[in-house]
N, CA, C and O atoms as CSV, one atom per row, in Angstrom:
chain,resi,resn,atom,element,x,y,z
A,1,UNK,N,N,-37.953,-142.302,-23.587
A,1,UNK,CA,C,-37.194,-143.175,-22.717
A,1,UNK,C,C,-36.024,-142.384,-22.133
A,1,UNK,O,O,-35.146,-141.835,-22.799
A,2,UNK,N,N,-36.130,-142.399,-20.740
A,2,UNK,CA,C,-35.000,-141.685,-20.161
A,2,UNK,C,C,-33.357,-142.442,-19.417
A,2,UNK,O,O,-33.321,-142.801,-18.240
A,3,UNK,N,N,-32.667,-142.509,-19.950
A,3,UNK,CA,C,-30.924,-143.468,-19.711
A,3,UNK,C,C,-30.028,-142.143,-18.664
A,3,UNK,O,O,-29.710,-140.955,-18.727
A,4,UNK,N,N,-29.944,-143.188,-17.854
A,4,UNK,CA,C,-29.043,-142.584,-16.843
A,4,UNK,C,C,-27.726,-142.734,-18.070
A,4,UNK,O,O,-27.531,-143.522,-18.995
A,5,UNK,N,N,-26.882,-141.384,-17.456
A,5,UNK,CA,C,-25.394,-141.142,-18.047
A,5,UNK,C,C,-24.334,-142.660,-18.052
A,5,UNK,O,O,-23.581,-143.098,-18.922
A,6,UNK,N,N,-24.711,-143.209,-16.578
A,6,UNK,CA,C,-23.988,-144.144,-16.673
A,6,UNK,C,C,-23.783,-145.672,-17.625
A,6,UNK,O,O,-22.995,-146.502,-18.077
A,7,UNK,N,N,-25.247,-145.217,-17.477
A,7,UNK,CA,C,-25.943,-146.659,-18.991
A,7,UNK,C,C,-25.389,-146.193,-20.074
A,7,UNK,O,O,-24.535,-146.997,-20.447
A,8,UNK,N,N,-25.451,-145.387,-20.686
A,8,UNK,CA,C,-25.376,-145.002,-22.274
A,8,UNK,C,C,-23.990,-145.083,-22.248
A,8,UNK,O,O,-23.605,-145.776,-23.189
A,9,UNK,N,N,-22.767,-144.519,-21.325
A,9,UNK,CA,C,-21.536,-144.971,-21.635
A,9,UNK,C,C,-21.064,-146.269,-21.605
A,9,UNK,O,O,-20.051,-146.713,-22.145
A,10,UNK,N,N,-22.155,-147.025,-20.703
A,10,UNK,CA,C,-21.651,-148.887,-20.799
A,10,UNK,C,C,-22.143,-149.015,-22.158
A,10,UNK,O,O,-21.502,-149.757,-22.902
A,11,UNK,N,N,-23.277,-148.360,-22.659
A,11,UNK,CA,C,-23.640,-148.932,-23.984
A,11,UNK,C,C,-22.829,-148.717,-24.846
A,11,UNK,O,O,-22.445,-149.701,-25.477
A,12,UNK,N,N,-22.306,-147.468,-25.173
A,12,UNK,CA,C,-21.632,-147.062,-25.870
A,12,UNK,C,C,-20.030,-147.526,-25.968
A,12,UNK,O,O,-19.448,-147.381,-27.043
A,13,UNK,N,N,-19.438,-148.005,-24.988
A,13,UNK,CA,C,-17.874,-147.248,-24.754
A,13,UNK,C,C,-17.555,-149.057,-24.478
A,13,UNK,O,O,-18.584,-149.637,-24.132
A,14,UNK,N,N,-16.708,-149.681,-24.551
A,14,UNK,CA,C,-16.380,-150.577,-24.220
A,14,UNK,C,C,-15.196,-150.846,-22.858
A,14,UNK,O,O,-14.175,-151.361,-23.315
A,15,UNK,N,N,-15.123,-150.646,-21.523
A,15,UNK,CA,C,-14.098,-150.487,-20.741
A,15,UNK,C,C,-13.256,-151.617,-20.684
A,15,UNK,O,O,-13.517,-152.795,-20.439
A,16,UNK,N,N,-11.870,-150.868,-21.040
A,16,UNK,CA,C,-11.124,-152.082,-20.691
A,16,UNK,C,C,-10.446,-151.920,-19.210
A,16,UNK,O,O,-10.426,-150.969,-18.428
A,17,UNK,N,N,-9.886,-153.272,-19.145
A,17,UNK,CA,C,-8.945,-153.543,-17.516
A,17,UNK,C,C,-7.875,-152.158,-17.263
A,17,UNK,O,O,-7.016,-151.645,-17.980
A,18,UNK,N,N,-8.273,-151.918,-16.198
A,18,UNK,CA,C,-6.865,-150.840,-15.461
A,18,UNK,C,C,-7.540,-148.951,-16.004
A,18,UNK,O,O,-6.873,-147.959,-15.709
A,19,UNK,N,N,-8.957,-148.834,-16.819
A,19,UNK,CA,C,-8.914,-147.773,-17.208
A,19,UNK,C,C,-10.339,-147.146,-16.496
A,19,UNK,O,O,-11.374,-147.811,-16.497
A,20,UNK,N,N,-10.263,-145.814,-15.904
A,20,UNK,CA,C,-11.327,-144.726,-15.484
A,20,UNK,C,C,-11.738,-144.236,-16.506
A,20,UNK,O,O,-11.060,-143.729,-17.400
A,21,UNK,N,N,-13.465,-144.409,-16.427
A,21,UNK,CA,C,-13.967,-143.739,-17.750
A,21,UNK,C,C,-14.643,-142.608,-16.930
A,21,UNK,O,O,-15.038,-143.055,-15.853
A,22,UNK,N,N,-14.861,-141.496,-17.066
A,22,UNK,CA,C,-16.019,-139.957,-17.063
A,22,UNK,C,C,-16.575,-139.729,-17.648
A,22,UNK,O,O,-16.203,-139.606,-18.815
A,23,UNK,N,N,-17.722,-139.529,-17.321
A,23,UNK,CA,C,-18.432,-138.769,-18.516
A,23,UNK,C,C,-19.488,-137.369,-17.733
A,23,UNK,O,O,-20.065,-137.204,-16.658
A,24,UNK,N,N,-19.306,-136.650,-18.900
A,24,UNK,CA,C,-19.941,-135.165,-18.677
A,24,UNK,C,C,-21.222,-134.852,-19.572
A,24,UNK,O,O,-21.286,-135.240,-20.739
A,25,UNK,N,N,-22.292,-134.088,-18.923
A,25,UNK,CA,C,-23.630,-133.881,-20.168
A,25,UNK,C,C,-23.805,-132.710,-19.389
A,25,UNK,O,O,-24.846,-132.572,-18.747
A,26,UNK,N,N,-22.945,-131.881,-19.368
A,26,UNK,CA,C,-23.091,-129.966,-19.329
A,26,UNK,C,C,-23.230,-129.587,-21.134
A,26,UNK,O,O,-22.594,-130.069,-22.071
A,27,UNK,N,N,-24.242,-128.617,-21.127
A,27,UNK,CA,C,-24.595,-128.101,-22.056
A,27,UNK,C,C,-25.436,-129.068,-23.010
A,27,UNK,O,O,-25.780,-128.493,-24.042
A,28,UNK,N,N,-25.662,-129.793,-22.959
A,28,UNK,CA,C,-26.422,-131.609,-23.438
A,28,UNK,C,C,-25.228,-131.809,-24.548
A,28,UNK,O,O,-25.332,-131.321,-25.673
A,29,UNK,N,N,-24.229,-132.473,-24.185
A,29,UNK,CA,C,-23.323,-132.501,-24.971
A,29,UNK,C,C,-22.636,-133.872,-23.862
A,29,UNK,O,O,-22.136,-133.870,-22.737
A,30,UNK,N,N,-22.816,-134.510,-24.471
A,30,UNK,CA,C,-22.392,-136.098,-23.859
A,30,UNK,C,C,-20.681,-136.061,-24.001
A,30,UNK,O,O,-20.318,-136.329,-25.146
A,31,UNK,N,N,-19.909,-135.863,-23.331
A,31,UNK,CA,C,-18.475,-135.905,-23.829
A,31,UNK,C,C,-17.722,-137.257,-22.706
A,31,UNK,O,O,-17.983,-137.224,-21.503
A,32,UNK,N,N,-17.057,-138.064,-23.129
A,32,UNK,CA,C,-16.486,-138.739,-21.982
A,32,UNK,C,C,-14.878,-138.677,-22.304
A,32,UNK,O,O,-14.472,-138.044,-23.279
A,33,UNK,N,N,-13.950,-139.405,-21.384
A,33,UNK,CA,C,-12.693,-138.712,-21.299
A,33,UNK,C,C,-12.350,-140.450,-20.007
A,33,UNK,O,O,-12.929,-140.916,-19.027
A,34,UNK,N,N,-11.276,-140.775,-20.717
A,34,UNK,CA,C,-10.836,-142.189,-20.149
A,34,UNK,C,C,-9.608,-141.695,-20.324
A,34,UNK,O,O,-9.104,-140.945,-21.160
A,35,UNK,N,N,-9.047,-142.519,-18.937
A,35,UNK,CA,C,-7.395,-142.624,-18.617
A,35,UNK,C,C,-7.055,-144.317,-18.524
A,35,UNK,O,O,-7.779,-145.280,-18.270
A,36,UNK,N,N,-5.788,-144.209,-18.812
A,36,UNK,CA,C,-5.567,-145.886,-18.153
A,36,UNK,C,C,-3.625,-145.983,-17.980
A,36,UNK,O,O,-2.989,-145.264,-18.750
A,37,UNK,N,N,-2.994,-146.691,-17.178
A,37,UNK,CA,C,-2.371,-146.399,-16.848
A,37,UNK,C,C,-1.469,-147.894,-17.003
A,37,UNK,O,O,-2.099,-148.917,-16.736
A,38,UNK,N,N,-0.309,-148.008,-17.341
A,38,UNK,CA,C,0.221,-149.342,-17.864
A,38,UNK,C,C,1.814,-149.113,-17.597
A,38,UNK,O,O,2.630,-148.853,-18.481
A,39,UNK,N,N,2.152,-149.286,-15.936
A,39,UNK,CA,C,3.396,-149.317,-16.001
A,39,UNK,C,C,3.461,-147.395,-15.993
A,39,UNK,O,O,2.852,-146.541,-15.350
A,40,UNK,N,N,4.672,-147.344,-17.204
A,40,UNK,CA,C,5.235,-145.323,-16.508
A,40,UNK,C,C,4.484,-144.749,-17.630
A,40,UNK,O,O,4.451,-143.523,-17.736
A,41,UNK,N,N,3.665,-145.757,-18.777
A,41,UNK,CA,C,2.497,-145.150,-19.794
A,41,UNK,C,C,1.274,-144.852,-19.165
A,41,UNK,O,O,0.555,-145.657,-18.574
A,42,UNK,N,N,0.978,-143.029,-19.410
A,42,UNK,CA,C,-0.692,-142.831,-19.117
A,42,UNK,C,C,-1.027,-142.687,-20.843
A,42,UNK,O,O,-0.298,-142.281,-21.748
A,43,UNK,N,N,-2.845,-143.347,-20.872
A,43,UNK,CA,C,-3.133,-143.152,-22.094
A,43,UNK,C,C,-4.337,-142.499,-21.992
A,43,UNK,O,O,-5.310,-143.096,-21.533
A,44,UNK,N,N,-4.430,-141.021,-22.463
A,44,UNK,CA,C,-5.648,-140.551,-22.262
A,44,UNK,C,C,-6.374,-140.761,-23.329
A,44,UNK,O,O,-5.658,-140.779,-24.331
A,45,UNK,N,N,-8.014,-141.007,-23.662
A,45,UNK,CA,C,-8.728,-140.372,-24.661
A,45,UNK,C,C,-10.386,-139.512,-24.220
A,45,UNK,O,O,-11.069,-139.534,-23.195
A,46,UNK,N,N,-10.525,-138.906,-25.378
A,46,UNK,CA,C,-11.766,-137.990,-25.314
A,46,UNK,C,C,-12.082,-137.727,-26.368
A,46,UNK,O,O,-11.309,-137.692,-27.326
A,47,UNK,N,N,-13.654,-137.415,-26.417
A,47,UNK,CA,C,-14.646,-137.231,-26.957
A,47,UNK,C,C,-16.126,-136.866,-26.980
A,47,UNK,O,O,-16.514,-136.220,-26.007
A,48,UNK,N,N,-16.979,-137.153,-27.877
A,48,UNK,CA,C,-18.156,-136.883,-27.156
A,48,UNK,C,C,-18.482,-138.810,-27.727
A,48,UNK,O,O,-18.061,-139.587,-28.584
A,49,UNK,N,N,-19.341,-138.801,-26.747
A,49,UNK,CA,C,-19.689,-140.476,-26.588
A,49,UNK,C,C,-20.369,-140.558,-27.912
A,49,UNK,O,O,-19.729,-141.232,-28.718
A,50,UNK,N,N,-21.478,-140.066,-28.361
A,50,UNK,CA,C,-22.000,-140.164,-30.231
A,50,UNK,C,C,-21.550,-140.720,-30.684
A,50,UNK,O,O,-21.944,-141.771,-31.190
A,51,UNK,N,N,-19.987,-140.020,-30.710
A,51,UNK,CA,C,-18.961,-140.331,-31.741
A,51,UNK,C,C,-17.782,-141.293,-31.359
A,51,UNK,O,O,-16.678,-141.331,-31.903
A,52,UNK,N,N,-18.250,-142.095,-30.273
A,52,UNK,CA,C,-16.946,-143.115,-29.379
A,52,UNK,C,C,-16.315,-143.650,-30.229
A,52,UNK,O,O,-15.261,-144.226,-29.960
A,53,UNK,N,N,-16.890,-143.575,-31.654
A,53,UNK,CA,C,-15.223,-144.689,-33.016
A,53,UNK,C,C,-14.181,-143.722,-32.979
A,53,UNK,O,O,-13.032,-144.059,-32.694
A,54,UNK,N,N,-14.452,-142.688,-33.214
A,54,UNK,CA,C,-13.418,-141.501,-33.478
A,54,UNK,C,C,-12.890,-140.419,-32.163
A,54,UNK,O,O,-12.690,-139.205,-32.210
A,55,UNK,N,N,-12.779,-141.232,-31.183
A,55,UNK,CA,C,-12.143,-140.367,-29.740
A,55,UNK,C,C,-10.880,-140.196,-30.479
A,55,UNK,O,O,-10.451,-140.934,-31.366
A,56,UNK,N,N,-10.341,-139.133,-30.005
A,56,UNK,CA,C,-8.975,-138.575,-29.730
A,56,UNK,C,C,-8.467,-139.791,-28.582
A,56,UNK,O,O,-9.094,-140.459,-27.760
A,57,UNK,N,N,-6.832,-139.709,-29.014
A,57,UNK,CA,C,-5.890,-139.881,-27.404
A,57,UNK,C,C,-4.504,-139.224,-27.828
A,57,UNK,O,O,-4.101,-138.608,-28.815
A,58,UNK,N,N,-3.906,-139.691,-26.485
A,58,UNK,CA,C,-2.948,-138.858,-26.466
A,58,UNK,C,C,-2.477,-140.098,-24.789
A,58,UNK,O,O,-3.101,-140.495,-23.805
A,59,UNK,N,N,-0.883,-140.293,-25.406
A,59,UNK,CA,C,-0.036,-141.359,-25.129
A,59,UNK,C,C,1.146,-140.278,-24.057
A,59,UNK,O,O,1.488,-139.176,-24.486
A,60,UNK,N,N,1.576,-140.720,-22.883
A,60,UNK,CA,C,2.542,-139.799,-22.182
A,60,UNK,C,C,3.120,-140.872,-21.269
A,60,UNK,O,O,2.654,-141.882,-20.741
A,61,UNK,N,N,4.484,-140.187,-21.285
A,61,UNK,CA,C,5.456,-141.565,-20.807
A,61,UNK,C,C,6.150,-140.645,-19.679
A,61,UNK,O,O,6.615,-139.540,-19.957
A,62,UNK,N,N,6.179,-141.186,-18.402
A,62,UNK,CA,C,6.967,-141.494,-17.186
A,62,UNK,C,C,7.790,-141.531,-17.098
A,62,UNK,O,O,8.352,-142.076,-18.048
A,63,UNK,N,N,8.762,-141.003,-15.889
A,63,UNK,CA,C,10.220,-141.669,-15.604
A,63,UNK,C,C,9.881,-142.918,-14.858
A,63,UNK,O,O,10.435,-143.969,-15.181
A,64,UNK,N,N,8.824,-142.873,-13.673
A,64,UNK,CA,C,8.588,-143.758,-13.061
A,64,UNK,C,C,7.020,-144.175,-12.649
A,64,UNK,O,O,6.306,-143.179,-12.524
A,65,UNK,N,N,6.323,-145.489,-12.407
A,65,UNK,CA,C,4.693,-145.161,-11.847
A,65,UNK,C,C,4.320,-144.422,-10.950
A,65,UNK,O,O,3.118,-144.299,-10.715
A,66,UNK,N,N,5.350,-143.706,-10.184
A,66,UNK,CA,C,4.841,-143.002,-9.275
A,66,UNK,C,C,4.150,-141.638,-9.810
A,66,UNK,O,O,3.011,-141.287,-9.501
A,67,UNK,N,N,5.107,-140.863,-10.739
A,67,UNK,CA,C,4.874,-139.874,-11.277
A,67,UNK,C,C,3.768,-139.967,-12.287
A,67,UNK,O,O,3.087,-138.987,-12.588
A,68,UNK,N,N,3.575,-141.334,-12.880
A,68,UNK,CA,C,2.508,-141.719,-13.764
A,68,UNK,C,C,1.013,-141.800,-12.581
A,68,UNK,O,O,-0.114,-141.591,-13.030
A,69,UNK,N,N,1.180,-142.041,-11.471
A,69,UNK,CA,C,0.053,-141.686,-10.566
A,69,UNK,C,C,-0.016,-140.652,-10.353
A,69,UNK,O,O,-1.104,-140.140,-10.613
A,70,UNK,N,N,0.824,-139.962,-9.906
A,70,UNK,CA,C,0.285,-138.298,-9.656
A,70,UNK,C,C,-0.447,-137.807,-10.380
A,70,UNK,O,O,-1.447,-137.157,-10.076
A,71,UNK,N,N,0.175,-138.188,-12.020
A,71,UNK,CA,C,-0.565,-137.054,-13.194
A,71,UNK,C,C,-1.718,-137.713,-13.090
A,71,UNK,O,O,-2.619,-136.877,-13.015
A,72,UNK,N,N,-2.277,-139.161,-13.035
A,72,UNK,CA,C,-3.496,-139.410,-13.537
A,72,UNK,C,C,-4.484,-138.979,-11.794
A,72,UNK,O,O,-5.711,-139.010,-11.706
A,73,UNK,N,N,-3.990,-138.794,-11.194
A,73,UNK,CA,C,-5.101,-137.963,-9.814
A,73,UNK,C,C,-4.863,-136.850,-10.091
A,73,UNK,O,O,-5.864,-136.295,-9.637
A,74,UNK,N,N,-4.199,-136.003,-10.558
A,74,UNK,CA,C,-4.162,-134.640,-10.681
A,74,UNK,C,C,-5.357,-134.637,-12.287
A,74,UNK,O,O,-6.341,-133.898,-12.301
A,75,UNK,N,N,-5.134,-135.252,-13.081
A,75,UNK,CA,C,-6.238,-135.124,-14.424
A,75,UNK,C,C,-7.502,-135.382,-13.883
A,75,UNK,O,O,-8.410,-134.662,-14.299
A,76,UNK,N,N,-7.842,-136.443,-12.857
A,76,UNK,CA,C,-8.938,-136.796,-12.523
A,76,UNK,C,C,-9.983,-135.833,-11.549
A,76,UNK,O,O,-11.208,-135.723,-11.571
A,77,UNK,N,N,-8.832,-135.126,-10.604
A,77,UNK,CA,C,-9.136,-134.351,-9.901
A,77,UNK,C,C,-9.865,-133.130,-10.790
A,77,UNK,O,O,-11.017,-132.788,-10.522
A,78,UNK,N,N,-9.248,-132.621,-11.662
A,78,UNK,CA,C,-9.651,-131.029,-12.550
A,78,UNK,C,C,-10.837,-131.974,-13.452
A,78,UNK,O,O,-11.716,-131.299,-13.988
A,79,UNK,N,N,-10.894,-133.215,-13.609
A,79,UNK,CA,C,-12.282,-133.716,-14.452
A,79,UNK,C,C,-13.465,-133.365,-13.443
A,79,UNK,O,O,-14.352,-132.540,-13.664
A,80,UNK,N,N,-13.318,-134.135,-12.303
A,80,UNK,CA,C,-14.251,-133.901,-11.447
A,80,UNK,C,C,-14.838,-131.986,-11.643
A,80,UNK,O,O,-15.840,-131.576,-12.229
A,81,UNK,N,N,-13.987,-131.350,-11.058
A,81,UNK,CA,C,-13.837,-130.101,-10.558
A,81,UNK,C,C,-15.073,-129.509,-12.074
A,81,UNK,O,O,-16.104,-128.871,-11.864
A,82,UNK,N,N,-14.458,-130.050,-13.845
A,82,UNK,CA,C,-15.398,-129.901,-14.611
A,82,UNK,C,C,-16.973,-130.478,-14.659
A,82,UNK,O,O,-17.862,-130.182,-15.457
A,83,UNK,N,N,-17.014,-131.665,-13.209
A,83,UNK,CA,C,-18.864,-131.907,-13.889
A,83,UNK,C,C,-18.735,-132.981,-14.537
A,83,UNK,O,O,-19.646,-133.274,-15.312
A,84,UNK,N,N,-17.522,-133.917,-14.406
A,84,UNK,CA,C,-17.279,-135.180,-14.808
A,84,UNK,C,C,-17.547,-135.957,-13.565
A,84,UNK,O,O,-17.230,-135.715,-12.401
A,85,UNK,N,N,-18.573,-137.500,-14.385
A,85,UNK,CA,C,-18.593,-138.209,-13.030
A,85,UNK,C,C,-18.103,-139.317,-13.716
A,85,UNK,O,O,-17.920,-139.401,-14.930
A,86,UNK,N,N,-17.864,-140.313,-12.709
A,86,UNK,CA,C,-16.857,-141.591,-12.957
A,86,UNK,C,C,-17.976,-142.465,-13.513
A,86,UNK,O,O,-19.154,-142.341,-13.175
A,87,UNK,N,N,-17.507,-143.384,-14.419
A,87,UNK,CA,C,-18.777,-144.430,-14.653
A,87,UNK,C,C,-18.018,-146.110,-13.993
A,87,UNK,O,O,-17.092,-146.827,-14.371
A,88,UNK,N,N,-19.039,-146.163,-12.827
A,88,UNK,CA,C,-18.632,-147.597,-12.137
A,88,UNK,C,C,-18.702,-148.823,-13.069
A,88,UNK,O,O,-18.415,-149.941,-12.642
């Protein structure tokens, strides 16, 4: 049975409101990598999808949302650039 990338992360990953999920399968290594953005908080996490109980994150605080937008198009931008695609 063959699952598009985008299925197996809806299966897997639960999305919540306000957050971009990616996911990458270079090297057959399923890894995905979510941002979400709350006010001048970005909250990143990553992993490989297998293992979606135990993602990493990592919490980064703003002076203002503006600057909290830049960073999350500038992260999104170098995801892409890695072979990350967005899951709609």
């Amino acid at each position: 049975m063959h699952i598009e990338k985008s299925e197996l992360a809806s299966l897997l990953i639960k999305k919540e409101p306000n957050q971009r999920i990616f996911i990458c399968t270079n090297d057959n290594h399923y890894k995905v990598w979510m941002i979400k953005r709350e006010g001048n908080e970005v909250v990143t996490k990553w992993g490989r999808i297998e293992l979606s109980k135990k993602l990493q994150s990592k919490t980064k605080i703003f002076g203002d949302g503006y600057r909290a937008s830049q960073f999350i198009m500038l992260k999104v931008s170098e995801k892409y650039a890695k072979g990350y695609v967005e899951v709609k």
